[in-house]
Each structure stands twice: as structure tokens, then as C-alpha cells.
N, C-alpha and C positions, 0 to 999 in steps of 0.2 A: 508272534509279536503282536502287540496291540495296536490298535488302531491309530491311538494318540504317538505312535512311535513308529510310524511309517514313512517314510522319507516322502519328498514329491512325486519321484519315479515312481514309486511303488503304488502312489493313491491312482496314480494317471494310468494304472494297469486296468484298474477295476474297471469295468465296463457296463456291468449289468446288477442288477438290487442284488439277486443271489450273492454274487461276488461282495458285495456291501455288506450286505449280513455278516458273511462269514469273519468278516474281516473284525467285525465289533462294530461297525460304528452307532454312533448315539445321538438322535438330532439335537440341537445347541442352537440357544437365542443368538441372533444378535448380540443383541447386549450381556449376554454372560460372555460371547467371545470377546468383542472389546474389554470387559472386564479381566479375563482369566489372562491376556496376553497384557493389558498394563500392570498387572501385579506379577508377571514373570518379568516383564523390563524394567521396573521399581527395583527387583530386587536385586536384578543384575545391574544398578546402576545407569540404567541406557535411558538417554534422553528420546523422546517419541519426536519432538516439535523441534527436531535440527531448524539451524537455521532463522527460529523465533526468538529474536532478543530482546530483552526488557522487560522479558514477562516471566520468567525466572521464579518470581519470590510472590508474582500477585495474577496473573488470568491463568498461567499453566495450570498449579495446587488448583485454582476452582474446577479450570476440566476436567482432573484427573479425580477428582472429588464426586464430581458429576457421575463421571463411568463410571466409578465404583460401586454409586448409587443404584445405579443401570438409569439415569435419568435424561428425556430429553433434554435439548438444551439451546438458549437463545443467546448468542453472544452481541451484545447490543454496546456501538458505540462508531461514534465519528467513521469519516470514512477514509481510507487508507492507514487501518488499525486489524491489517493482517486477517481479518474476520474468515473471508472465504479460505484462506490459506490454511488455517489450521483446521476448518471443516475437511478440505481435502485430504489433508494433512493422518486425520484419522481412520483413512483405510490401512494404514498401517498395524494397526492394532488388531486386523481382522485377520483370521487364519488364511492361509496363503492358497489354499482352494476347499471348495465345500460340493459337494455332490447335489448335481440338480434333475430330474427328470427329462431326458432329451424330450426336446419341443416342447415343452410344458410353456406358457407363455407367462406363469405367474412366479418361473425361478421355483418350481417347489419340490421340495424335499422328500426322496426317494419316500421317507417311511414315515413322514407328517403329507403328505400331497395335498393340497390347496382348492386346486382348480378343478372343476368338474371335467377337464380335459385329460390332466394326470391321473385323477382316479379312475376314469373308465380305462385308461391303457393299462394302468397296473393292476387291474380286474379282468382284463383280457391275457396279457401276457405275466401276469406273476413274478418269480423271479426273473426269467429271462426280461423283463423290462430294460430299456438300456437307459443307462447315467452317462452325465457331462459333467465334465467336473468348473468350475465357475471361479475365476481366477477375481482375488482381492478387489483390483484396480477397476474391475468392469461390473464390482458394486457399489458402485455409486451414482448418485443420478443429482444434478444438480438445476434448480430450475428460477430464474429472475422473475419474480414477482412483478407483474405492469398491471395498468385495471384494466387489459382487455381479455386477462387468463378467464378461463372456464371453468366450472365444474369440471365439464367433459373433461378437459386437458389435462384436470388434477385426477377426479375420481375415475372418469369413464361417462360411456352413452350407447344407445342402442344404435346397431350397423346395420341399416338396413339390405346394405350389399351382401353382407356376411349372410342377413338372412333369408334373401333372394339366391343366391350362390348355393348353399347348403342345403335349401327347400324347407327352414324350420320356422316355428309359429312363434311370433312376438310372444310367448308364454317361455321357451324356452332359453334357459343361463346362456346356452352358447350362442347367443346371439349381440351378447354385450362385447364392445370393444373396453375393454381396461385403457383409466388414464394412467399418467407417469406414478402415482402413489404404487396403485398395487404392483405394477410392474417393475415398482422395487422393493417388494416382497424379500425379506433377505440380504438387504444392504443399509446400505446412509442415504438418507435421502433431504437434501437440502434447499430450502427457500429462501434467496438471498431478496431483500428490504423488504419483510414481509410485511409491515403497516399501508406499501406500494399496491397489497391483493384486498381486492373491495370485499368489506364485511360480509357480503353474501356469500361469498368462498371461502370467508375464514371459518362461518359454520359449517362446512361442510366438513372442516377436517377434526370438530368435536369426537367424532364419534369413533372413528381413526385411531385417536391420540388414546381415550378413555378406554371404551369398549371392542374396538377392534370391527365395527361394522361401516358398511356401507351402505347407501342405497342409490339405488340406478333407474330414474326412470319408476315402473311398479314392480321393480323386481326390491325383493327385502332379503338383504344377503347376510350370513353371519361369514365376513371371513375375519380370521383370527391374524391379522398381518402382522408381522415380524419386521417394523423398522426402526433404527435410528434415527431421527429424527432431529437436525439440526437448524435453526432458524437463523439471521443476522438480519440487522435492524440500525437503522441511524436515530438517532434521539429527537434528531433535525425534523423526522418523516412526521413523529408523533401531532404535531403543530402543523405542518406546512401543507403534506397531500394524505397522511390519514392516520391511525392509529392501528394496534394489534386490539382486538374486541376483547372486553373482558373476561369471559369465559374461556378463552383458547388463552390467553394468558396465564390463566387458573392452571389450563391442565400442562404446560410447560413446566415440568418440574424446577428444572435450573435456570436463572437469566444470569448471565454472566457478561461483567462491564470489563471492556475494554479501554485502552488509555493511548498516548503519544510518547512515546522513548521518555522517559527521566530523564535523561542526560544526554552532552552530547557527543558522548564516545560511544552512547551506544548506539545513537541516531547515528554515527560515522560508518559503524559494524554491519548495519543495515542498509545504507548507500552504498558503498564500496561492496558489497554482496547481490546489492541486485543490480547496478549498473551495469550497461551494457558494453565493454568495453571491451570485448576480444574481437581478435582479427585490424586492434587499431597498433598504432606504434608507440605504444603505452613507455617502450625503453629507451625512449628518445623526448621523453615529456617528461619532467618531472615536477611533480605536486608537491610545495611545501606543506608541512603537515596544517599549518595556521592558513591556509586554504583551503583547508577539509573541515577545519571547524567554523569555518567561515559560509560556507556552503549550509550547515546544519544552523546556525545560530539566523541565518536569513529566515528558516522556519520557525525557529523559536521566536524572533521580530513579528514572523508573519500571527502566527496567533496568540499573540497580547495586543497586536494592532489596533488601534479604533477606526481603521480604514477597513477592515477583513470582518466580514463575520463570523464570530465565534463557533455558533452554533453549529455554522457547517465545516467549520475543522479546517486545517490543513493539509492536507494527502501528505505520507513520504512519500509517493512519488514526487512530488514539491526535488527535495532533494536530491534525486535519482537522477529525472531528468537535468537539474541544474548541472549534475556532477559531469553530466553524458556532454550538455553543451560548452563547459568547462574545455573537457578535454577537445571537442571539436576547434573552439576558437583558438587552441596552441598547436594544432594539425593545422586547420588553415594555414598558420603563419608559417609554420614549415616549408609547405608547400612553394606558398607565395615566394617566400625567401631562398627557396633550395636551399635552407642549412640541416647540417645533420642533427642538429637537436635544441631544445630552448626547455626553458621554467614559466609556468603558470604566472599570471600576473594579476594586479590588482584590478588593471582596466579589462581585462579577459571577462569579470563578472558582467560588465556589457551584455555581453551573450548569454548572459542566462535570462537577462529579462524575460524573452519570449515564454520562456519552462515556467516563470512566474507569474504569469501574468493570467494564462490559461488554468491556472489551480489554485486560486483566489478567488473566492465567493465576495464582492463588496459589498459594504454597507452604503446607502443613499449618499455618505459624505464621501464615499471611497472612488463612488460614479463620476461623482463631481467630480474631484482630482485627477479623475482617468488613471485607467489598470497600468498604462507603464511609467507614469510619474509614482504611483504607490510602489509597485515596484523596485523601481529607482533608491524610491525611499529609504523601503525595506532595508535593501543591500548597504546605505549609508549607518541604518541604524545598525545593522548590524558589524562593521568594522566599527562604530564610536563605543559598543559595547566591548569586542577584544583587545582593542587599542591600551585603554588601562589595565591587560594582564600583564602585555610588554612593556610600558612606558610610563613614566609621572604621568599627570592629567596634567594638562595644557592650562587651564584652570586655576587649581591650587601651584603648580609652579609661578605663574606669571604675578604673585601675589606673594610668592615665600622669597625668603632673607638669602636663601642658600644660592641663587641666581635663576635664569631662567636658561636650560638644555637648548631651548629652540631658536634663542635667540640670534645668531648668527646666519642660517636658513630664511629666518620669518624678515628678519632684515634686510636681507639680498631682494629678494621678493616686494619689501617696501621701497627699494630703488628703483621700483619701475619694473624687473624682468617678469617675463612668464616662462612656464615649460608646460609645454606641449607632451604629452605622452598617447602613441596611437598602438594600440593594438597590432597593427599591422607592423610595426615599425621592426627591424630586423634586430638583432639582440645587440649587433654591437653601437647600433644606434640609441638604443632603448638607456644601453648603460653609460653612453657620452652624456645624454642629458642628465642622467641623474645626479652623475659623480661630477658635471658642474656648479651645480647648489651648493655652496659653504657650507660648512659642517654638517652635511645633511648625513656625511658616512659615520662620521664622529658620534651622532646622536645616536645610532645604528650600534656600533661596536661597545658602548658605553652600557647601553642598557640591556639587549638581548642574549641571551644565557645560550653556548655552546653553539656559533650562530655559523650554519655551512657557509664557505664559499659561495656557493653559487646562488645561496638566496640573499644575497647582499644586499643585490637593485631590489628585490621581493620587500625585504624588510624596510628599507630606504623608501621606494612609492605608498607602500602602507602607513610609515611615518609620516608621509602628505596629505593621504587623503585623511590620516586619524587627524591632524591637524586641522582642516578643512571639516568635518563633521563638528571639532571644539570649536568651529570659528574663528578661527586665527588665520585662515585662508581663506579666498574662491576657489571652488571649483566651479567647469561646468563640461556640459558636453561638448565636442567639438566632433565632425566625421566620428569616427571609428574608435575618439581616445575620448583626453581629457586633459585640460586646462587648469593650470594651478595659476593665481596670480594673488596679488596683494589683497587683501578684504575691503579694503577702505578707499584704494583707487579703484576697484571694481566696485562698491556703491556710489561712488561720485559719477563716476560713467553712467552709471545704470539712469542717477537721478538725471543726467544733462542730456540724456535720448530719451527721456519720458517729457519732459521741456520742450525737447525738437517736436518731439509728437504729438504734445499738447498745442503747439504753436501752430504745425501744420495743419492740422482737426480743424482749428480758430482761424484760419484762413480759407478751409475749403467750405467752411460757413459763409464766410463773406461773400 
């Protein structure tokens, strides 16, 4: 049997070169293994990047492009755009064990050997030399770029201990300790925000990337290293703390641009997959679906914002963690309540602020406003933008011939009432206030297309607060909810307590 047709059992026999030989094997780049294993899962239809959505039709085709190249590769874009994931992602594509020289410290290859360590053992012992066979997952080496990395750390430096220890002359190889590059001789090897590693260390890996050399100290070494080479980079870095040096940009064969969900079903596919949410009482909570695009579209608000910086992006974790605090704030109320289950609500977004507030870069006008009034914002902008999938606009109806839907609601409200809506408040509480508002179920059953039971109050509070973002309402916050009341008795109030305050000011001058 050949060597390419030897099951796992059978390689994890081999134990010694001779045994290796006999067997056939044939050393293999890196990169032709990446290569030779995505054009056997191409052909078999097998997706490599489970799990990467949105990138389908536009960053997968460049990576798989890339490998086939045998190219390294710089995936450069905003941050929480999956970058280190799919770097990981590509030990996949690497044969499932590869034979390395026991103790060899540079991973090397029974019948290429590397290190002047492997070569004198397999000069001593010949065949009997013994192999380790070096499983996928533990070739990879992954390393964050900060300005306090070293050469040493990447290339290597001379050990002085090594060469007090062993009694040999600063003339001799084996006196170098290897940094993390060579010591992943044989695998992927990744620098995640590399503009973050100061120019002085970005020349070092010239010669790496090109030629395959190093040097150390006055030793001048040819070693021929065998990696893949994956880099990730924010656009943000280029400008703010440094650049990738032009030269080592050169020898990157491929840069490849990363992007944010197109849509927000697949930004949904992507929250709902990474959220953390087992071990909770997921079957006793239920999420209307117009809650989960509501969650996503908050991110889509957040960067078109002119409060947020563009530049630095919006993480999906933005919506992961929103999703995670979501389902927290309808567990509480469980709890709080001892009932055996409830629905997601409009004022539950409350609780996401925190998850918002912490993954918003603002802009100088965004400081001013404070992170959880933008926030706040955010979450308004974005139910005034799904409001109009369900409903007329508050707007063009209150101006058309055909009548006004809201009218019955917005006028109870101009009598004077308010409704209080808290978070906390127990479910059958929650639905007495609602199903008090005149026509407010009416507006509900009239326009929303196939609408459960149980998301009645759901659809019914979101017809308030979409009213309130058109302006046709106040809201504001109150404890743990929110306050609906008239718009116009809530600005006469507003102006006759700026009056009082203007008044007391003018007295505590006197």
C-alpha cells in the first residue's frame, strides 16, 4: 500500500526513518499540502470555513485563490470581521499528521532535517533514528503583534545558559535559542494586527518571507523554512499606531479585504451561532423573530452613525453580546416573577445598552453625548427604521385622505394618560397595560402579516415606541421601563420645569 493510502493507525505505527522509507513517504511543502487538500474538498463539494457567513461569494474565492497560489496571505479589515478565525480555521486543510524527528526542536522532517540537531542524530543513528508523528492542530502558532515583540521573540538569540550548560563556544549553531518563526517550521504561522509590530521587526521577517534566511546575532544561517504565513491587520492601525513597511507588504503575496455581513439575516446566522446561550432556559423564553433583526439592525445604526467611528468598525460581537444580554433580561424576569415562561420585549433592549456601549469607538461628538445616550439612540434608530416594514409611516398617514390607523391610541394618550411599561413587570401585568390603549390591538391585528398569539403585547409595545421615534409620542426612561405619554403635554411640562429652574437660578443670585 502506498504511503498516501495509509490510514491514521497505520502512519502512528511507523516509528523509526527506516520504517518511513519503506513506507514511501515523500516530504511535502506546507503549502502544496494546503493546496493538494482544498482541491480534493473543492471537488468534493466540502465547505472548509463552516461556520463563515457572508463571505460565500467574496473573502472565501480570494483565500481559496490564494492557496492554490501557494501564497502568503494578509487578511486586512475592521475588527470583529472573523480574520483570526478563518486563519485558524486553515489547519484544516493540512494532512492529519506529518512525521517529524523526535526532539528535533525545529519540527523537521525525517528526510529534509533542518536543524543541525536532527542532522547529527540521523548521522548517528541512520535508520533506526526515531519519528513523532505531529498532529494538524499543534501546527499552528499564533502570535499578537504589540511594540514591545523582539526580534528574539520572532527570530531567535543567543542562550547563554544553553552555552554554559553544554560547554560550547559562542561560534557554535547550537548555542541559538529559536524564536516562535522557526519553531514553526512546518505549519501556519500567524501575526494578528501586524502594523501594531514596530518596523524594526517587520525587517526582520524580509528575508523569511523571500529567501528563507535568517540571522542571529553573527551567526549567518541558510535555513530554508517551510511556512504559511498568515497576517491580519485593521485599516484603523495604518493611521492611528503604524503601518506594515513597504517592503514586507511587497513580499505578501495576497492582501485580502474583509467586510461586515451584507444583510441582516446573515448578521442573524452569525449571532445566533456564536451566542452563548446553552445551559440557559432558552424553552421557556421566546424571541420574536422582529427581535433578532432588531438586535442586528442596532449594528447596522451603529456604523452609519455620526456618533461612532467609522474607521474603527463595529465588532459582531456588538450583536452577540446584545443577543446574550437580551436573553439575560427575560431570565431575570422569570426568576423575579416565578413564572414558568414569558416573550422578549421591547423595553428588555434596556439591557443591552451595557454590550453597546463597551464596542463603540466614539467620535469627539459621540464623547459629548455620552456612550449610553448614543446607545440609547442607536436602539431608537433602529426600531424607527423596522417600524416601516410592519406599519404605514406615522408621517405620510397623518397627512393621507384614507384616515389616520393611530388615531384612536395617540388620542387616548392626548387625554392626559400615560403607560408605564417596566421590564420587570410580570407578564400578566405587562399585557393589562397594553390591552388598555384604544385601538392600540386593532392597529396590531390590521397590519402585521400571520401575527402569533403570543407576540400580540410584542407587536402592540413596538407600535409605541415606533410611534414615539415618528414623534407622535414621549417616551422616556423611567426605573427599569418606559414611559409613553402625550408629545405636546410632555413638551409644555418639559418647558414649565425649565421656567421653575430658570426662576430658582434668578433667585439663588439674588
Amino acid at each position: 500500500m502506498e504511503y498516501s493510502q495509509l490510514s491514521s493507525k497505520d502512519l502512528l505505527r511507523i516509528k523509526t526513518l527506516g520504517q518511513l522509507k519503506a513506507a514511501g513517504y515523500q516530504p511535502k511543502s506546507v503549502k502544496d499540502e494546503l493546496r493538494a487538500n482544498l482541491i480534493d474538498k473543492i471537488k468534493r463539494q466540502q465547505n472548509v470555513f463552516e461556520g463563515i457567513w457572508g463571505y460565500e461569494d467574496t473573502v472565501i474565492p480570494d483565500i481559496e485563490r490564494a492557496i492554490l497560489s501557494k501564497h502568503n496571505i494578509n487578511l486586512l479589515g475592521l475588527r470583529g470581521q472573523a480574520k483570526t478565525r478563518i486563519a485558524r480555521m486553515m489547519t484544516q486543510l493540512l494532512d492529519e499528521y506529518v512525521p517529524v524527528v523526535a526532539g528535533a526542536e525545529l519540527n523537521d522532517d525525517p528526510l529534509l532535517p533542518l536543524s543541525s540537531q536532527a542532522r547529527q542524530l540521523i548521522h548517528e543513528k541512520g535508520d533506526e533514528t526515531p519519528i513523532v508523528w505531529w498532529h494538524r492542530h499543534d501546527r499552528y502558532t499564533e502570535k499578537l503583534a504589540t511594540p514591545d515583540v523582539s526580534v528574539a521573540d520572532l527570530i531567535g538569540d543567543v542562550d547563554p545558559i544553553k552555552a554554559a550548560t553544554l560547554k560550547l563556544s559562542y561560534n557554535d549553531e547550537r548555542v541559538i535559542h529559536f524564536g516562535l518563526v522557526p519553531r514553526s517550521h512546518r505549519g501556519i504561522f500567524v501575526i494578528n494586527e501586524l502594523p501594531d509590530l514596530q518596523a524594526r521587526i517587520q525587517v526582520a521577517l524580509f528575508n523569511i518571507l523571500q529567501e528563507g534566511d535568517i540571522q542571529i546575532r553573527g551567526f549567518k544561517l541558510r535555513l530554508p523554512l517551510d511556512i504559511q504565513f498568515v497576517f491580519t491587520a485593521n485599516p484603523e492601525d495604518y493611521t492611528n499606531r503604524g503601518s506594515i513597511v513597504t517592503p514586507l507588504k511587497d513580499r505578501i503575496e495576497s492582501q485580502i479585504i474583509t467586510h461586515y455581513p451584507k444583510s441582516i439575516a446573515i448578521g442573524r446566522k452569525i449571532t445566533e451561532q456564536e451566542a452563548r446561550v446553552e445551559n440557559r432556559p432558552m424553552e421557556r423564553i421566546h424571541v420574536p423573530e422582529l427581535m433578532k433583526d432588531l438586535i442586528e439592525q442596532i449594528a447596522v445604526e451603529a456604523r452609519s452613525s455620526e456618533y461612532v467611528d467609522e474607521k474603527s468598525g463595529v465588532s459582531a460581537r456588538l450583536t452577540i453580546s446584545a443577543y446574550e444580554n437580551l436573553i439575560s433580561a427575560a431570565e431575570r424576569r422569570l426568576y423575579r416573577n416565578g413564572e414558568n415562561d414569558t416573550v422578549i420585549r421591547i423595553v428588555d433592549l434596556i439591557g443591552v445598552i451595557p454590550a453597546i456601549t463597551g464596542k463603540v469607538e466614539l467620535v469627539y461628538e459621540g464623547e459629548q453625548e455620552g456612550a449610553g445616550l448614543v446607545a440609547y439612540n442607536l436602539i431608537g434608530k433602529a426600531i424607527r427604521t423596522l417600524f416601516v416594514s410592519y406599519f404605514p409611516s406615522p408621517e405620510q398617514k397623518k397627512k393621507s385622505k384614507e384616515g389616520n390607523p393611530y388615531v384612536l391610541p395617540l388620542a387616548w394618550f392626548g387625554e392626559g394618560n400615560t403607560l408605564d411599561l417596566l421590564a420587570t413587570d410580570s407578564d400578566k401585568d405587562y399585557k393589562t397595560a397594553l390591552q388598555g390603549v384604544p385601538g392600540l390591538e386593532k392597529v396590531i391585528t390590521d397590519f402585521v402579516k400571520q401575527l402569533p398569539e403570543r407576540e400580540k403585547e410584542f407587536f402592540m409595545e413596538f407600535a409605541l415606541h415606533g410611534l414615539a421615534e415618528y414623534s407622535q409620542l414621549s417616551k422616556k426612561l423611567v426605573d427599569t421601563g418606559m414611559q409613553f405619554r402625550d408629545l405636546f403635554s410632555s413638551m409644555f411640562d418639559m418647558g414649565a420645569g425649565e421656567d421653575l429652574e430658570d426662576e430658582d437660578d434668578d433667585e439663588g443670585f439674588n
